[in-house]
BAFI-3210 file (N, C-alpha, C; in Angstrom, 3 decimals, decimal comma, padded with zeros to 6 digits):
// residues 188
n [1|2|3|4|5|6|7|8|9|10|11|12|13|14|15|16|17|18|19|20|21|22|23|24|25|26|27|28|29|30|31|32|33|34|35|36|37|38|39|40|41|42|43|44|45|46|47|48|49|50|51|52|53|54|55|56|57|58|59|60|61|62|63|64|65|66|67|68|69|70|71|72|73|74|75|76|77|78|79|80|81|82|83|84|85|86|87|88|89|90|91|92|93|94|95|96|97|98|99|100|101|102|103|104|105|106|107|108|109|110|111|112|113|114|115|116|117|118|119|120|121|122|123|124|125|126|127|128|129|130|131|132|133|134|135|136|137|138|139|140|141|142|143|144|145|146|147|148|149|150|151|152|153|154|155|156|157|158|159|160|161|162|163|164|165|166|167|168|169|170|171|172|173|174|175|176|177|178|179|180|181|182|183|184|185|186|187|188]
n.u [000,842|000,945|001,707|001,307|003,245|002,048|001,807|003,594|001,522|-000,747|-001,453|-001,868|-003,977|-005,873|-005,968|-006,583|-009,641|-010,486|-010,852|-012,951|-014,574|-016,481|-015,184|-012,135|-012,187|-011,008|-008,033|-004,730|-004,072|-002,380|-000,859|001,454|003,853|006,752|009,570|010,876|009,156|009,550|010,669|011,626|010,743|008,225|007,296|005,094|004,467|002,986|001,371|002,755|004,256|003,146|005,901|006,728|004,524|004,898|007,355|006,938|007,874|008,379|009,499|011,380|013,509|014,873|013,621|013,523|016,620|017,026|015,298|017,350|019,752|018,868|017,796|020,402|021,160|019,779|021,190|019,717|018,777|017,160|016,515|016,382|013,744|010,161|008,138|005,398|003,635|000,744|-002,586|-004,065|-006,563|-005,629|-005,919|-005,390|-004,251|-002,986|-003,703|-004,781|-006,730|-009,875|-012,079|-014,129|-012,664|-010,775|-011,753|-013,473|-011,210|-009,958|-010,644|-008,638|-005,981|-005,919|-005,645|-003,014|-001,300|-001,678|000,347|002,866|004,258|005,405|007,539|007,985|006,404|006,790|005,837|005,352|004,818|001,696|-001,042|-000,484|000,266|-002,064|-003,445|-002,645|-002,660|-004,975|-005,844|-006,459|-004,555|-001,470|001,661|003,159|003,310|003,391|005,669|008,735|008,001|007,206|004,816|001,858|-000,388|-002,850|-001,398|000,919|003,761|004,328|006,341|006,243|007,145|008,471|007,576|010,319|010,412|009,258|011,855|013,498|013,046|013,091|015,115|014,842|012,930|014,419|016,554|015,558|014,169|016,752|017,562|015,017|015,630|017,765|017,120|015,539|017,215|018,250|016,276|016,175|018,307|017,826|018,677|017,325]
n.v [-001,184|002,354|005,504|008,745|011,252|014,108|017,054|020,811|023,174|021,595|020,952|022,842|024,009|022,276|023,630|025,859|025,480|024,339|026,166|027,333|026,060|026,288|025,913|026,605|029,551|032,352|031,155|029,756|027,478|025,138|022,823|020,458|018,788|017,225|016,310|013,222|011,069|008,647|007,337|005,993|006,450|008,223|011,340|012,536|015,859|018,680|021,269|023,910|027,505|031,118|032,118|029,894|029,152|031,134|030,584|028,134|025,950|023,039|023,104|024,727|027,193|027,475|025,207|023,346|023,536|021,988|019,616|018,432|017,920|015,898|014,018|013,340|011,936|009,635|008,587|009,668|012,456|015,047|014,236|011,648|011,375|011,696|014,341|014,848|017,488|018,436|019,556|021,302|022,951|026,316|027,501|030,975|030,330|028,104|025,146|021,754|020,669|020,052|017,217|017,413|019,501|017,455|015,741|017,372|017,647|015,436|013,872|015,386|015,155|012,269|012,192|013,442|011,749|009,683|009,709|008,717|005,296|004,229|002,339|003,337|005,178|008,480|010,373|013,538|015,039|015,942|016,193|014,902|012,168|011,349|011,875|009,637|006,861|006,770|007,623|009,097|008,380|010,460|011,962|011,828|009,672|007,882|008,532|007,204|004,166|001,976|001,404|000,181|000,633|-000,304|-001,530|-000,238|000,893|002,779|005,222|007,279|010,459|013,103|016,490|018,571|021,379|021,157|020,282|022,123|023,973|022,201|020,130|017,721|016,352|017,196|015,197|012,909|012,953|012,837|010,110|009,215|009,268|008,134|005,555|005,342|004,648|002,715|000,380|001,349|000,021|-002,300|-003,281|-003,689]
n.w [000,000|-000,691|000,543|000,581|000,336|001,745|000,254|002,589|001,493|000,682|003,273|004,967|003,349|004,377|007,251|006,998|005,738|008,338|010,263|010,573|012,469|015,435|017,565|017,770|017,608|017,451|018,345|017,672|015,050|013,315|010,975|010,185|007,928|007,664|006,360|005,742|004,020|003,743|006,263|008,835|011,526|012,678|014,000|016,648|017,154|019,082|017,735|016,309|017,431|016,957|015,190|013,840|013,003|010,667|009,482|008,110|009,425|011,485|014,674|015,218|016,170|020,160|020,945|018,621|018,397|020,428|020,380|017,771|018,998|020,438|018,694|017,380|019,613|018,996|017,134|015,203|012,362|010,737|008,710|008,605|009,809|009,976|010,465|011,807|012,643|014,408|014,022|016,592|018,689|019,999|022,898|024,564|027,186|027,087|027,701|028,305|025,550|025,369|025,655|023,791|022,022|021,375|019,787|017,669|015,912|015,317|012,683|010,956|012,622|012,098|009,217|008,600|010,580|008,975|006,691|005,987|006,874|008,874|011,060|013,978|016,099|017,526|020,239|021,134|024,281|025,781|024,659|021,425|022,682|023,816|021,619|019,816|021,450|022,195|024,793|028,552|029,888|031,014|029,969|031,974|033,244|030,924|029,426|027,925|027,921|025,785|023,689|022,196|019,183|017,219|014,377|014,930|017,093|019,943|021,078|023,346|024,679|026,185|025,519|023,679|024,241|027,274|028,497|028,696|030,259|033,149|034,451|035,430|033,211|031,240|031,311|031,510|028,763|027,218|027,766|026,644|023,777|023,640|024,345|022,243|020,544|020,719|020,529|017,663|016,495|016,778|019,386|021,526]
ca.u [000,000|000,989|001,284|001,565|003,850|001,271|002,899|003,055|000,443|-001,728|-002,073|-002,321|-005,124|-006,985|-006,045|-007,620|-011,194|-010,836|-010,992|-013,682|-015,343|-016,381|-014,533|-011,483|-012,586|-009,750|-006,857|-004,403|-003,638|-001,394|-000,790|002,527|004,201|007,699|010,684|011,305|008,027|009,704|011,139|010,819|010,300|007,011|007,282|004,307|004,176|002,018|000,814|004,249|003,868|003,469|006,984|006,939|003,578|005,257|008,204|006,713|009,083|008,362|010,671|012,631|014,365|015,143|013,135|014,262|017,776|017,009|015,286|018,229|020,790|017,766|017,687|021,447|021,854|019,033|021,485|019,067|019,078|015,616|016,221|015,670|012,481|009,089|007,746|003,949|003,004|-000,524|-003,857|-004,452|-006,890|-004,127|-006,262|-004,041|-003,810|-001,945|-004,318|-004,613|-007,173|-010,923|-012,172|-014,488|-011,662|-010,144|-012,905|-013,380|-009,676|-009,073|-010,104|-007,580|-004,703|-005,753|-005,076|-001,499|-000,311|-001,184|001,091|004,025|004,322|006,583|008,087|007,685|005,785|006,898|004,897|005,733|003,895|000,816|-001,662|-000,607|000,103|-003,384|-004,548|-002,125|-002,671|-006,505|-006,304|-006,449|-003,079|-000,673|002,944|004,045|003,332|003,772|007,091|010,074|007,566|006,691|003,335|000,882|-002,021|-002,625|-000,056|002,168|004,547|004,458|007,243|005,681|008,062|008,009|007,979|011,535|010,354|008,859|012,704|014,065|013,044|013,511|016,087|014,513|012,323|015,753|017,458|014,206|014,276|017,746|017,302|014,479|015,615|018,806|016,058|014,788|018,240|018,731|014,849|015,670|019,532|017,282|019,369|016,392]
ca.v [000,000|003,263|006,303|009,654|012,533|015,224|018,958|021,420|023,712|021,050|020,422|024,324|024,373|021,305|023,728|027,076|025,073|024,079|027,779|027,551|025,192|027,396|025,909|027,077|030,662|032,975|029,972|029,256|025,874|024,620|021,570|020,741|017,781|017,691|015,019|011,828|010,454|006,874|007,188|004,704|006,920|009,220|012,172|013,678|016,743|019,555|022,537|024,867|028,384|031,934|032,061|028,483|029,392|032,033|030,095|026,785|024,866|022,698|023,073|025,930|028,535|026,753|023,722|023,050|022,946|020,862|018,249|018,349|017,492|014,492|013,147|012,300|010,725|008,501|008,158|010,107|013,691|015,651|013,766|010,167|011,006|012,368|015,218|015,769|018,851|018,145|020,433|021,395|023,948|026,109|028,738|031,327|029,656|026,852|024,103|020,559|020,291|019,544|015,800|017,720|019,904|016,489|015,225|017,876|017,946|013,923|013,537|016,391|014,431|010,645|011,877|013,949|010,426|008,194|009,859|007,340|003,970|004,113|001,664|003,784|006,537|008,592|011,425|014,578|015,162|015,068|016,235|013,733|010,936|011,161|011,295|008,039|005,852|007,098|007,170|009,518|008,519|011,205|011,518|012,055|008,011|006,661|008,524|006,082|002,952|001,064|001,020|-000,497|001,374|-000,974|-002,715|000,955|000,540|003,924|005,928|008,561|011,186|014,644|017,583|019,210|022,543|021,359|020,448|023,887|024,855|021,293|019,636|016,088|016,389|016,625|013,712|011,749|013,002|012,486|008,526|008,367|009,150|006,511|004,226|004,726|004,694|001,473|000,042|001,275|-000,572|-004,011|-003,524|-003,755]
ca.w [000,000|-001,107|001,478|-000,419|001,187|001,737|000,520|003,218|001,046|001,222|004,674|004,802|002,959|005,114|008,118|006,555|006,102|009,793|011,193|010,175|013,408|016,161|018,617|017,091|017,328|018,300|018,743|016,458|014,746|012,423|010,620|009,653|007,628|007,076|006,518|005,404|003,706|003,868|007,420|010,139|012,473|012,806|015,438|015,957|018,125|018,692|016,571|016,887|018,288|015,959|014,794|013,411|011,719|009,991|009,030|007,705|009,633|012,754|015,969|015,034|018,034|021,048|020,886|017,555|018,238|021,166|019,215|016,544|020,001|020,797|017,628|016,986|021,204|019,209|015,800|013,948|012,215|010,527|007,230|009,208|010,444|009,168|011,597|011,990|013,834|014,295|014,352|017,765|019,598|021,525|023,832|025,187|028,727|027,038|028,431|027,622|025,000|026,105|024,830|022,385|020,775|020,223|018,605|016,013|015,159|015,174|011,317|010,369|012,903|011,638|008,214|008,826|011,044|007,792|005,537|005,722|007,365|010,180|012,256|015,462|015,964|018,267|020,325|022,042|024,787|026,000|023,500|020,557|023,116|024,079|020,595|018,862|022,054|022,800|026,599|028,977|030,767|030,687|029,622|033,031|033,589|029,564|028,940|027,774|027,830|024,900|023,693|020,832|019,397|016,565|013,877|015,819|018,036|020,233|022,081|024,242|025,253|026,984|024,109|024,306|024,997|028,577|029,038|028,526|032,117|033,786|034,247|035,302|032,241|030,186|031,880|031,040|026,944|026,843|028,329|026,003|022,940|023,825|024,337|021,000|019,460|020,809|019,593|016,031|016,164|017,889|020,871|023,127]
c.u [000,887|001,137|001,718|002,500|003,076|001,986|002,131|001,660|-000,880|-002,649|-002,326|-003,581|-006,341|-007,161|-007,068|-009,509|-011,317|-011,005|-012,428|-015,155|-015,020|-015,743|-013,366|-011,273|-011,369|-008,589|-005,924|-004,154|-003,149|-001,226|000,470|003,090|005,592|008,698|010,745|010,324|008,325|010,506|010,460|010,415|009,575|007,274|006,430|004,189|003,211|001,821|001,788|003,365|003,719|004,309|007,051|005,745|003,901|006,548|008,015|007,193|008,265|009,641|011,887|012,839|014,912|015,408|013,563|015,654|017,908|016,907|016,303|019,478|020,029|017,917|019,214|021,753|021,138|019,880|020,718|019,383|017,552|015,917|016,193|014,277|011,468|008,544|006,339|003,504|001,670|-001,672|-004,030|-005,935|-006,192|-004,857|-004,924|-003,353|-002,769|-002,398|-004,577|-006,167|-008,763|-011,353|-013,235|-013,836|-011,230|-010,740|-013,249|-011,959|-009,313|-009,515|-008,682|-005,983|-004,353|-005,154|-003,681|-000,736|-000,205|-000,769|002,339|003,515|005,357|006,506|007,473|007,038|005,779|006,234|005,578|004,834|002,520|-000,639|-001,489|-000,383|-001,219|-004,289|-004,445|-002,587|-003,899|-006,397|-005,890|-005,230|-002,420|000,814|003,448|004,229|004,013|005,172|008,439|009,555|007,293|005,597|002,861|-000,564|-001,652|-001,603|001,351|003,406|004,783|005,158|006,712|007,134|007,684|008,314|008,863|011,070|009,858|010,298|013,856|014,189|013,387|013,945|016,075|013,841|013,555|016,132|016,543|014,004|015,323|017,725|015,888|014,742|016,820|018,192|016,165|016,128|018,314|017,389|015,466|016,860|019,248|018,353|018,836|015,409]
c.v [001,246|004,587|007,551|010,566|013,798|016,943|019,509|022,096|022,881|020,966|021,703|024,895|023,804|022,756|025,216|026,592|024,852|025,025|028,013|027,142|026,505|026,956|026,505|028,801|031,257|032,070|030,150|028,072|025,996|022,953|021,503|018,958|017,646|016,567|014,578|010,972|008,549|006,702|006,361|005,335|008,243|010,414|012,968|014,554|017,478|020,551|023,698|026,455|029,607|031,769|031,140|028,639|030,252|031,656|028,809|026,351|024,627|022,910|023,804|027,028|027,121|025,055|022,933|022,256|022,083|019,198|017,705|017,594|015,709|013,463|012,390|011,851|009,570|008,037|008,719|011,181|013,802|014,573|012,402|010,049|011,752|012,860|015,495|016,401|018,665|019,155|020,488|022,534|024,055|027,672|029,540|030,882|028,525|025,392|022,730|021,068|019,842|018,318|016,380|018,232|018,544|015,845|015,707|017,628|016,311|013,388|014,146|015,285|013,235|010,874|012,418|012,195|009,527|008,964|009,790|006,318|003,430|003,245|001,723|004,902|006,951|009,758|011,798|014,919|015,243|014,979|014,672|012,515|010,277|010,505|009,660|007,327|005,826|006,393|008,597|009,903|009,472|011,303|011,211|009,996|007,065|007,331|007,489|004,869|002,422|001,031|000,658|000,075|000,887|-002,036|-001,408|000,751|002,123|004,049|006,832|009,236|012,618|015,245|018,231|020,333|022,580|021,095|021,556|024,574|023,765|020,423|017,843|015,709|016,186|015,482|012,457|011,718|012,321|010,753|007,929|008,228|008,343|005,760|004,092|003,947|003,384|000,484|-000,175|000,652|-002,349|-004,692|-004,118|-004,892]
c.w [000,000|-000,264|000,450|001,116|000,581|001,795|001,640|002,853|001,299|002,297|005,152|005,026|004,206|006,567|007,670|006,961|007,600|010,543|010,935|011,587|014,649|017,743|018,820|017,285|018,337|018,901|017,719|016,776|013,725|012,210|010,023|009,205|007,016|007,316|005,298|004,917|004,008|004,878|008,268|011,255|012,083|013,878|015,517|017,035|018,347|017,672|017,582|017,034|016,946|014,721|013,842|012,267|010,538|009,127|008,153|007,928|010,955|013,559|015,625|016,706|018,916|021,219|019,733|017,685|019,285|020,749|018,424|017,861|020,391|020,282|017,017|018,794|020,478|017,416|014,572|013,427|011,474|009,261|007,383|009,960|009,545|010,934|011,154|013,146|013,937|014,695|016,115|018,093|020,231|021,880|024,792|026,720|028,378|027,176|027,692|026,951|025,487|025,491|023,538|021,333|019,954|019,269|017,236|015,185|014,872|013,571|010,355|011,045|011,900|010,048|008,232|009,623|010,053|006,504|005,026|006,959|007,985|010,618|013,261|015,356|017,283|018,480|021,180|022,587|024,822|025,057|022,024|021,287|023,391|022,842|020,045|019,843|022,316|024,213|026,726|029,825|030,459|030,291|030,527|032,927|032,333|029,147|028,767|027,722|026,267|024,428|022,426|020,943|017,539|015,454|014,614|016,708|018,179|020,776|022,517|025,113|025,782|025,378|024,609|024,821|026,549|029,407|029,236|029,626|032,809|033,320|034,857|034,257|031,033|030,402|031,497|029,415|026,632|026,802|027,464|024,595|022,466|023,517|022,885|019,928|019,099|020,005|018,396|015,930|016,465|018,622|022,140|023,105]
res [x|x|x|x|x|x|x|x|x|x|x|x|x|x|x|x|x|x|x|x|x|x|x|x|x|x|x|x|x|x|x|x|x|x|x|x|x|x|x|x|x|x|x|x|x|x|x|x|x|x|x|x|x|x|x|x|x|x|x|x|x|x|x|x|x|x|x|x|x|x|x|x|x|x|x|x|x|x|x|x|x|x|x|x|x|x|x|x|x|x|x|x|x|x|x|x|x|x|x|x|x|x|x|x|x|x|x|x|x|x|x|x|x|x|x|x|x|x|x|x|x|x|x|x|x|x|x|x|x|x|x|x|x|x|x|x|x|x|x|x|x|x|x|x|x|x|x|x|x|x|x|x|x|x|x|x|x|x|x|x|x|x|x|x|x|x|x|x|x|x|x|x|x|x|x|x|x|x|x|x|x|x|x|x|x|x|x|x]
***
């Protein structure tokens, strides 16, 4: 089967019609698809901040170059993975997501996650862990574990930018994205 690599413009467009839902109203969201269409590894994070909307790039400033330090402890670099930023509702408080936002927004995610056929699919915090694994659990508990949310095999990790201010939150990215290194070398 066939997975297409969806252009940014595209997924653009899908996000334009979605401003459209009045939950939405006064938020921004973004949809973002960017990589490695035939990468084994998936990463899907959240819907990046202004800046990032304005740039068409995921995980640029800070967090960015964090990720980019993440991704080779795990042997990787941006052109071994495929990055989906995923539609969110992001009210200015910051707040997790209410179970109806996710509801409107989970046809817009389901199609951005099936547009390669990853290995692993890994998630940055707690927003897309919620959505790929559908539970309620939070990262704090599924970080660095293992998980299956159908033929998937999930990594749940913290999103770098919550390690920017803490420094057990790093020590826990850093140790997971070893983990993965080791996973994708079938060390583990």
């Amino acid at each position: 089967m066939e997975h297409p690599h969806i252009p940014l413009e595209d997924l653009q467009a899908q996000v334009a019609a979605c401003r459209r839902c009045p939950l939405c109203d006064g938020r921004t969201q973004t949809v973002f698809g960017v990589g490695n269409p035939e990468a084994r590894v998936l990463i899907v994070g959240e819907a990046p901040g202004k800046n990032e909307d304005l740039q068409g790039e995921p995980f640029v400033g800070a967090a960015g170059k964090y990720l980019n330090e993440l991704l080779a402890i795990a042997g990787l670099s941006r052109e071994d993975v495929y990055i989906a930023n995923v539609l969110k509702c992001r009210p200015p408080s910051n707040r997790d997501p209410r179970p109806e936002e996710i509801q409107a927004c989970t046809p817009f995610l389901r199609e951005q996650t099936r547009t390669i056929n990853p290995e692993y699919i890994v998630t940055l915090g707690n927003f897309s862990t919620k959505f790929i694994l559908k539970t309620d659990v939070g990262i704090t508990r599924l970080h660095g574990t293992l998980q299956r949310a159908g033929r998937f095999k999930v990594f749940p990790i913290f999103h770098p930018a919550a390690a920017l201010y803490d420094s057990k939150k790093r020590e826990a990215l850093e140790n997971d994205f070893a983990t993965l290194g080791e996973l994708l070398r079938g060390e583990v």
